[in-house]
C-alpha positions in Angstrom: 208.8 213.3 5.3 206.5 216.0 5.2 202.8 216.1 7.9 200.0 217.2 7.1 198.8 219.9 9.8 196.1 218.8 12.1 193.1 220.0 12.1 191.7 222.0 15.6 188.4 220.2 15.6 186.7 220.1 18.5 183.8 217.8 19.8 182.3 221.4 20.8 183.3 223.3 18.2 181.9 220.3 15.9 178.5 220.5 17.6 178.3 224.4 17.2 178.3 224.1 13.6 176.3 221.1 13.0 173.5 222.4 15.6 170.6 222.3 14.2 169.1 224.5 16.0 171.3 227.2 15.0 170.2 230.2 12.9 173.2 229.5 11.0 172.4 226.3 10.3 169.0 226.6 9.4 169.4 229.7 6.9 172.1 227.9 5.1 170.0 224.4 4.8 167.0 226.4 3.8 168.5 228.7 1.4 170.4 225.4 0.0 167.4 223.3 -0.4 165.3 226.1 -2.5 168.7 226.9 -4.3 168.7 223.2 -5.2 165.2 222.8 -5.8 165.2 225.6 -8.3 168.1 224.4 -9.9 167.5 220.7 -9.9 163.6 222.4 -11.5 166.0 224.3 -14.5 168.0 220.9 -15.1 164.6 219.0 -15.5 162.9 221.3 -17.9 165.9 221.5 -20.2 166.6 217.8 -20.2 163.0 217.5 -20.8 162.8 220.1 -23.4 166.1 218.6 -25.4 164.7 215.5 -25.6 161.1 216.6 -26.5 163.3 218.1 -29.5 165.2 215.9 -30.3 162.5 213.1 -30.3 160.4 215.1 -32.0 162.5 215.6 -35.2 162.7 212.0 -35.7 159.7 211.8 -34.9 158.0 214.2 -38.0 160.7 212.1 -40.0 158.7 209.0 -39.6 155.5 210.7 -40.0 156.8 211.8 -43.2 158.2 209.0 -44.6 155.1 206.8 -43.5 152.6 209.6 -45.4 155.2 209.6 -48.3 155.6 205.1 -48.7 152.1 204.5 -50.2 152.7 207.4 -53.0 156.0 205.8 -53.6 154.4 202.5 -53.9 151.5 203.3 -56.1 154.2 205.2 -58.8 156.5 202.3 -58.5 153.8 199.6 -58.9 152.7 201.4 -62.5 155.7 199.6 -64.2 156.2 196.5 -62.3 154.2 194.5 -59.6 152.9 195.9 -56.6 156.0 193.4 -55.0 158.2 195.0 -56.9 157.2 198.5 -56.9 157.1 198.0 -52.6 160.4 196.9 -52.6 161.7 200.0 -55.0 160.1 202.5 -52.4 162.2 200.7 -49.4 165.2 200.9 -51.3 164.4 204.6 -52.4 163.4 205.3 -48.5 166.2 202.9 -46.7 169.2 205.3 -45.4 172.1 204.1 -42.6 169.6 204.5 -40.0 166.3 204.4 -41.4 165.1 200.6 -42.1 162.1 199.2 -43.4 159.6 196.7 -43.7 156.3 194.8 -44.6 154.7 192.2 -43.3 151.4 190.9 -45.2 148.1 190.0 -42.9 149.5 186.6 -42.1 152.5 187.8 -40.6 155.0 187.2 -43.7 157.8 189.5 -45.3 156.5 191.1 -47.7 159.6 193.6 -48.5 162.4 194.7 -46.4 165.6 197.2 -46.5 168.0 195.5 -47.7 169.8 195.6 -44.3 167.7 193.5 -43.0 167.9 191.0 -46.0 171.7 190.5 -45.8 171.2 190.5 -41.5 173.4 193.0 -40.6 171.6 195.2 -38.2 167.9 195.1 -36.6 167.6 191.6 -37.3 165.6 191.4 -34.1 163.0 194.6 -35.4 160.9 192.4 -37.9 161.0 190.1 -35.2 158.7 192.3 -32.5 154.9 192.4 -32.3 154.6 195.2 -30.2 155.6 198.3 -32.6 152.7 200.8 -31.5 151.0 203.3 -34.4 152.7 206.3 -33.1 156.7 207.0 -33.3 157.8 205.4 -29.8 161.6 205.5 -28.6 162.6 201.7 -27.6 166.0 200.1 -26.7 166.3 197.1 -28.6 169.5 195.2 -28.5 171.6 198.1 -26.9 170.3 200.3 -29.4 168.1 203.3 -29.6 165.1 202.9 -32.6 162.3 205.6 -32.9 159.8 202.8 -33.8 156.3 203.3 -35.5 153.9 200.7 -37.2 151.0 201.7 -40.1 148.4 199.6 -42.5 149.6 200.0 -46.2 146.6 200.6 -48.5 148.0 201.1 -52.3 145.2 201.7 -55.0 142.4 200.8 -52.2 143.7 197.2 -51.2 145.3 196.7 -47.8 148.9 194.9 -48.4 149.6 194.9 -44.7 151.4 196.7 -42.2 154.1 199.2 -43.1 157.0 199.3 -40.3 159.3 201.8 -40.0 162.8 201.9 -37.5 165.1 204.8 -37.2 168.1 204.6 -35.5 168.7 207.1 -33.2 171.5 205.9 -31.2 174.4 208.2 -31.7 171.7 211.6 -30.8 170.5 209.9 -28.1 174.2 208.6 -26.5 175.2 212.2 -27.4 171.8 213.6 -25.4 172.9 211.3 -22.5 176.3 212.4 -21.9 175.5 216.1 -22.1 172.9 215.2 -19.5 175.4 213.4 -17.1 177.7 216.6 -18.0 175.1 218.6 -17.1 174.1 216.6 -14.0 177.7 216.5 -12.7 178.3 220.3 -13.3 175.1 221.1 -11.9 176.3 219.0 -8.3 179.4 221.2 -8.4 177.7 224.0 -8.8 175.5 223.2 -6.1 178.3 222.2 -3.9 179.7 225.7 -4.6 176.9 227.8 -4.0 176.3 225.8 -0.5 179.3 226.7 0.4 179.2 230.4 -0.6 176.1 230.8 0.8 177.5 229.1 4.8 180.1 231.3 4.3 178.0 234.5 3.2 175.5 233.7 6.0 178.4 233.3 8.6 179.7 236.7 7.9 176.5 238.4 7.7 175.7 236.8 11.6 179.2 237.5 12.5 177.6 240.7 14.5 175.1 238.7 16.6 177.8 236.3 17.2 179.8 240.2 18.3 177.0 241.0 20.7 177.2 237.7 22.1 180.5 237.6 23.1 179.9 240.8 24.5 178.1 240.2 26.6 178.9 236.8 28.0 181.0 238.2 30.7 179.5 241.0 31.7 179.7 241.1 35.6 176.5 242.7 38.0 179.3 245.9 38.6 180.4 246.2 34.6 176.1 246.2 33.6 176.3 250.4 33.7 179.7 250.5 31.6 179.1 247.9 28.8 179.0 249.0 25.8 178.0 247.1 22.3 180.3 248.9 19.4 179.8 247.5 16.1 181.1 248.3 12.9 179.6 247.7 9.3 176.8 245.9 11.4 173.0 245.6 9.3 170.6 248.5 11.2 168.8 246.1 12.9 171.7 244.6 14.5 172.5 247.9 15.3 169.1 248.7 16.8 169.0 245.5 19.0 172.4 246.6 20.4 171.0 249.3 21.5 168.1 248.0 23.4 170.8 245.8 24.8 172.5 248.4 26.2 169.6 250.5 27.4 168.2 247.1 29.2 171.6 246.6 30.6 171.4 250.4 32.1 168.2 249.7 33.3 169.8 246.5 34.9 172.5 248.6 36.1 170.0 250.6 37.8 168.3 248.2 39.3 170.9 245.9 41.4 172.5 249.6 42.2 169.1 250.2 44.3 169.1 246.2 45.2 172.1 246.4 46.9 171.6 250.1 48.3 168.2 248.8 50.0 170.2 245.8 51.3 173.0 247.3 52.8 170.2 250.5 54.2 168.0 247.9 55.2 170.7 245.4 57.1 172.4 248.7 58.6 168.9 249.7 60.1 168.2 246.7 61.3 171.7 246.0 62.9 171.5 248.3 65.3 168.4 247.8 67.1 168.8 244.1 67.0 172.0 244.6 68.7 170.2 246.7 71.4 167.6 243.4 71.6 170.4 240.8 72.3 172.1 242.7 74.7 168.8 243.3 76.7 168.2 239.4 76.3 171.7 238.5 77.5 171.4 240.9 80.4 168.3 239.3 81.4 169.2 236.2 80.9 172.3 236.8 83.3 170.2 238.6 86.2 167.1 236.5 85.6 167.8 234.1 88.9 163.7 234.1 89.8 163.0 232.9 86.0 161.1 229.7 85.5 163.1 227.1 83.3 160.1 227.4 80.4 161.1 231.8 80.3 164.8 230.8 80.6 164.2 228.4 77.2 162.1 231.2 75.7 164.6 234.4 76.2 167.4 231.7 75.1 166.0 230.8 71.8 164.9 234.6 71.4 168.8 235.4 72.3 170.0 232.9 69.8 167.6 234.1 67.3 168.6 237.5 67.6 172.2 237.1 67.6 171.7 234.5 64.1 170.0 237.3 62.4 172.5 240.1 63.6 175.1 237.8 62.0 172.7 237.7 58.9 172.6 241.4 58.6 176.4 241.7 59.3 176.7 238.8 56.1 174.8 241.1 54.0 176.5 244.6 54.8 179.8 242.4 53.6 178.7 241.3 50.7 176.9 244.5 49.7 180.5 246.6 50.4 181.8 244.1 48.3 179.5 244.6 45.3 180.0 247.8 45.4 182.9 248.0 45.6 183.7 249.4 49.3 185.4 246.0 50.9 188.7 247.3 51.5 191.5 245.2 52.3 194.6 245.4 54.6 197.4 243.6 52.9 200.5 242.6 54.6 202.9 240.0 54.7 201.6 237.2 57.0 203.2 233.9 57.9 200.5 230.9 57.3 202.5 229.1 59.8 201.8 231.5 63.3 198.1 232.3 61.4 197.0 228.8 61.7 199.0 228.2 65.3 197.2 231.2 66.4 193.8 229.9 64.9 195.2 226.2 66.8 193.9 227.6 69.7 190.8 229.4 69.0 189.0 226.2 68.0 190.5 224.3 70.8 187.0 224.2 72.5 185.1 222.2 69.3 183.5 219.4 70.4 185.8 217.7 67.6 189.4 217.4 67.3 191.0 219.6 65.0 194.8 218.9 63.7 197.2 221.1 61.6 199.6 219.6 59.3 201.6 222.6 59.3 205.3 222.2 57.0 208.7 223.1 58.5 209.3 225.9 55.9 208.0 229.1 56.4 204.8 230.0 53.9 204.3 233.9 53.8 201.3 235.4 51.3 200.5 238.9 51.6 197.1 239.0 52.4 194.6 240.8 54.6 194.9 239.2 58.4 191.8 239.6 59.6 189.9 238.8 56.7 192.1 235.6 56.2 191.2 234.5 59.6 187.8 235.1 59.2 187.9 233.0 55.6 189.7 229.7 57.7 187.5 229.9 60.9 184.3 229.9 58.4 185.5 226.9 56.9 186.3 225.1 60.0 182.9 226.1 61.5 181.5 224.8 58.1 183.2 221.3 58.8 182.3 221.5 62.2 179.0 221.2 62.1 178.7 219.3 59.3 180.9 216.6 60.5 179.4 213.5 61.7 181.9 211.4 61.9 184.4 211.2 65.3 187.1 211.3 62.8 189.5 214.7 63.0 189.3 217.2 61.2 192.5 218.0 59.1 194.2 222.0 58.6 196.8 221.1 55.8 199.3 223.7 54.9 201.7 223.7 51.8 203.0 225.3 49.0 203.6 224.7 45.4 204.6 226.5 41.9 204.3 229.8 43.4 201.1 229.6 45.3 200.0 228.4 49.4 197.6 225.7 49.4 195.5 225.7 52.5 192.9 222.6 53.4 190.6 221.8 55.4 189.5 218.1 55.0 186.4 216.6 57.1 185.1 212.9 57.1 181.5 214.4 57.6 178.0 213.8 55.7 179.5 215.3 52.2 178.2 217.2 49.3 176.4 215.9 46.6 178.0 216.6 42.7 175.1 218.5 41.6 175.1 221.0 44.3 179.7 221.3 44.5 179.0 224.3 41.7 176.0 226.1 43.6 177.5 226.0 47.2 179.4 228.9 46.8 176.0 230.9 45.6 174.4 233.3 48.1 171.1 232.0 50.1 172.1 228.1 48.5 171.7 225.4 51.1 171.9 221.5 50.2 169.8 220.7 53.0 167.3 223.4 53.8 165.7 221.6 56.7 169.7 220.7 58.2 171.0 224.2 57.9 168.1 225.5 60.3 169.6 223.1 62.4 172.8 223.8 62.3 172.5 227.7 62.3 173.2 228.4 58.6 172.2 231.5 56.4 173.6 230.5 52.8 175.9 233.2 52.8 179.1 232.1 55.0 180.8 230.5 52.1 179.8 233.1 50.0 181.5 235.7 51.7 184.6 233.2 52.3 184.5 233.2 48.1 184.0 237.2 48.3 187.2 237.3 50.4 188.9 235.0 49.0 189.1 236.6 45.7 189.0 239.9 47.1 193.0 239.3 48.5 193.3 237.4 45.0 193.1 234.0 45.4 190.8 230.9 44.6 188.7 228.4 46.0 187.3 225.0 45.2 186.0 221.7 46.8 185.8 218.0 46.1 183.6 215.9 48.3 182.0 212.8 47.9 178.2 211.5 50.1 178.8 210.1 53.9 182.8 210.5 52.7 183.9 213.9 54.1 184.4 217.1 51.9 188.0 219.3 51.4 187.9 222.6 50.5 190.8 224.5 49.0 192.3 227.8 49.3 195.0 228.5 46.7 196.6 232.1 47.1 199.6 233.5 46.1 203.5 233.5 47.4 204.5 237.0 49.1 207.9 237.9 46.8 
């Protein structure tokens, strides 16, 4: 038994090409519509025009044979009665499809094809009262008759009215079908040319649709290097890429000074707010005259001074890693006598801190010191944002070739829409509560930075007033 292949359809992909917002889109529906319009325009006017011909024909038939009857009549009534000689004309006139009759003023048969004597066909056309002056194309009894009523005047006196019925049926059935032939050929055709045209249109944006995935991942350090190459592109595709690049040079330029004037700027400013603390410490520590309100003051002014230093330090990190001057020490390092060592550097939280460390040794080959500095962030992180009196938890393990390191608090949580931003530099959740605590918006940042910087990844979950784990996934040492 043979399966059909199945078909990679995605919601996604679904939504991209029925979007219709799309340029795609909406050059293939408008081109379609006025293809449509014009062709549905061409259909009309020849259906229009073939039936205006072929209506027409009939239609000087009648004339003629209505103009022709009294003649025929007067001739005819020479040798016999007028009865008579109107009843020689209808016979003379009569064919297979032509019939017809006269009815005197009172509504009596005067003559009639002979037809319509024996009751063979039209015996409902002397029947109708309705028959207008001028030829007119009626269905009567699932026929077509090209119908047409006129007063008989033969030597002056008026005999009645003269009818006359052709039978048009088998033009008209033939007219039909080449119309539904036509109608049906002109779908396909407009099914076809639809489709031609999607497909024309989707090649012919196939170069936006280039520049786009261009330049989707173009990071802040590849802006000076990217470049758009397109082959058998339109010029104007070819002129917008290269404003695109020449904006992306100009980009390029600009974050280069951004983070020049950064790292300057937080290099400058290091130094002689480094000379500041120490003076406020010293004082603070030889200050035994001070009054409690100048203790408070030089405090505050101490811890101000060393939050900002940390600040500036923040900022020279994350500008030597943009441009690409973080260095890293790699070495073999054994998570297990890391995190003991780290057990008792944050002996002296105000929280408990346990480390669920496994009996195997875990080894990664990382940078020591910048490790260190990633894991004491993130407990520092849980720290004060713990609430709870409930431990924090150090979790160590390993799994499909990678060390998974955790660090799981039961404090005040993150909400969902700000998991993907936390990571961002100068982000806080809680502006007012990061003051508090001490926060910049850059430590997890630079965790992130150093993180990926010795080649591994991070993530958290977290749920409100239930605690928040973060995760640090690097890889085995081989």
């Amino acid at each position: 038994m043979k399966f059909l292949p199945r078909l990679n359809v995605t919601p996604q992909k679904l939504k991209n090409v029925l979007d219709p917002t799309s340029l795609r889109v909406r050059l293939t529906v408008g081109i379609a519509a006025v293809s449509i319009l014009g062709l549905s325009g061409v259909v009309t006017w020849i259906s229009w025009r073939m039936q205006n011909i072929l209506v027409v024909t009939h239609k000087n038939n009648t004339k003629y044979i209505a103009d022709r009857f009294p003649h025929d009549v007067e001739i005819y009534s020479d040798m016999v009665s007028i009865q008579e000689g109107t009843q020689k004309a209808i016979d003379n006139l009569t064919n297979t499809n032509t019939l017809l009759w006269v009815k005197t003023p009172q509504g009596e048969i005067f003559a009639q094809s002979m037809p319509l004597k024996m009751g063979s066909r039209g015996t409902q056309l002397v029947s109708l009262t309705d028959i207008p002056t001028q030829p007119d194309l009626q269905l009567v009894n699932g026929r077509y008759w090209l119908l047409c009523a006129t007063d008989l005047k033969v030597k002056g006196v008026t005999l009645g009215e003269f009818y006359i019925a052709q039978d048009i049926t088998g033009d008209q059935t033939m007219f039909l079908s080449l119309m539904r032939s036509l109608s049906f050929a002109s779908l396909i055709t407009i099914v076809c040319m639809t489709v031609v045209i999607a497909w024309y249109i989707k090649k012919s944006l196939q170069p936006l649709n280039r520049i786009s995935q261009l330049t989707a991942n173009i990071s802040a350090e590849q802006l000076g290097e990217a470049k758009i190459q397109l082959e058998n592109a339109p010029s104007e595709v070819k002129a917008l890429a290269k404003t695109l690049e020449t904006t992306l040079m100009r980009l390029s330029e600009a974050w280069e000074d951004q983070r020049q004037l950064v790292s300057n700027v937080s290099h400058e400013l290091r130094t002689p707010l480094t000379v500041v603390s120490g003076y406020l410490q010293s004082t603070l520590r030889r200050g035994h005259n001070l009054t409690d309100i100048q203790r408070e003051a030089l405090e505050t002014a101490a811890s101000e001074a060393d939050r900002t230093i940390q600040l500036l330090q923040d900022l020279l990190d994350l500008a030597r890693a943009d441009s690409g001057r973080m260095y890293f020490h790699f070495e073999p390092i054994i998570l297990n006598e890391l995190l003991a060592e780290i057990q008792g550097m944050v002996s002296q939280y105000p929280i408990l801190i346990k480390f669920s460390l496994p009996a195997d040794q875990v080894i990664v080959k990382a940078d020591k010191n910048r490790l260190k500095q990633v894991l004491l962030n993130l407990i520092d992180n849980a720290v004060k944002y713990s609430q709870s009196v409930e431990p924090i938890i150090i979790k160590l393990d390993q799994e499909k070739g990678k060390a998974k390191l955790q660090i799981c608090d039961r404090g005040i949580g993150i909400p969902l829409g700000d998991q993907t931003r936390i990571f961002e530099r100068f982000y806080r959740v809680d502006e007012a509560r990061s003051r508090h605590t001490g926060g910049t918006g850059l430590g997890l940042s630079i965790v992130k930075t150093l993180v990926e910087g010795m080649g591994g990844t991070i993530g958290v979950i977290s749920q409100v007033d239930q605690g928040s784990t973060f995760t640090v996934i690097l890889p085995l040492y081989r």
